[in-house]
MARRO-98274 format. One record per residue (C-alpha): x, y, z. Coordinates in steps of 0.2 Angstrom, whole numbers, padded with zeros to 4 digits, always signed. Layout:
<nuros>
XYZ
...
</nuros>
This chain:
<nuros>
-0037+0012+0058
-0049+0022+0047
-0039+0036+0034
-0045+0053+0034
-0049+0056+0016
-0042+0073+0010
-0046+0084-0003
-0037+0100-0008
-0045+0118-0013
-0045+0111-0030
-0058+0096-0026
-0045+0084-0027
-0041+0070-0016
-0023+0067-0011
-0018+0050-0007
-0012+0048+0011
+0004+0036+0016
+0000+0019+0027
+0011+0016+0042
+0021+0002+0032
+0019-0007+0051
+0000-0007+0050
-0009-0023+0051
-0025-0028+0043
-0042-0026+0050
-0054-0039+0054
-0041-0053+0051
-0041-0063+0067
-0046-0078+0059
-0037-0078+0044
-0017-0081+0039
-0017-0061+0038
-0019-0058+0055
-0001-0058+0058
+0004-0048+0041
+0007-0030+0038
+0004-0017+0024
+0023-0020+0024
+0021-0037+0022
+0009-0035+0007
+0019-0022-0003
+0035-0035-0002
+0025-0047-0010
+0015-0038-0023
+0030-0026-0029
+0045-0034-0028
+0045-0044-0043
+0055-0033-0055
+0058-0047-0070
+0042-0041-0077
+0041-0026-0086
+0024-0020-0078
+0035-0017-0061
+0051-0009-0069
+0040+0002-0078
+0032+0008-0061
+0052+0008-0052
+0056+0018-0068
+0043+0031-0066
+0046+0033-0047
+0066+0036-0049
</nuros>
């Protein structure tokens, strides 16, 4: 599903959030096919031994 891409008064554009349940498009014939953003953000985020990630988790809280 395409995201309207939105820009406030100020000409700036605001980052929209993904249904977490969303799957990828175009990826019948691959692994990915029956992934989801959810599925993605588990396994690029979750790693918290590294300091890159904390800093992000510490930023966010």
């Amino acid at each position: 599903m395409p995201y309207p891409l939105v820009v406030n008064d100020t000409g700036i554009i605001e980052p929209q959030p993904i249904d977490p349940a969303e799957k990828f498009v175009n990826a019948d014939d691959s692994g990915l096919s029956e992934t989801s953003i959810l599925d993605y953000w588990v396994w690029a985020f979750s790693d918290l031994v590294g300091n890159t990630e904390r800093g992000v988790l510490a930023e966010y809280l």
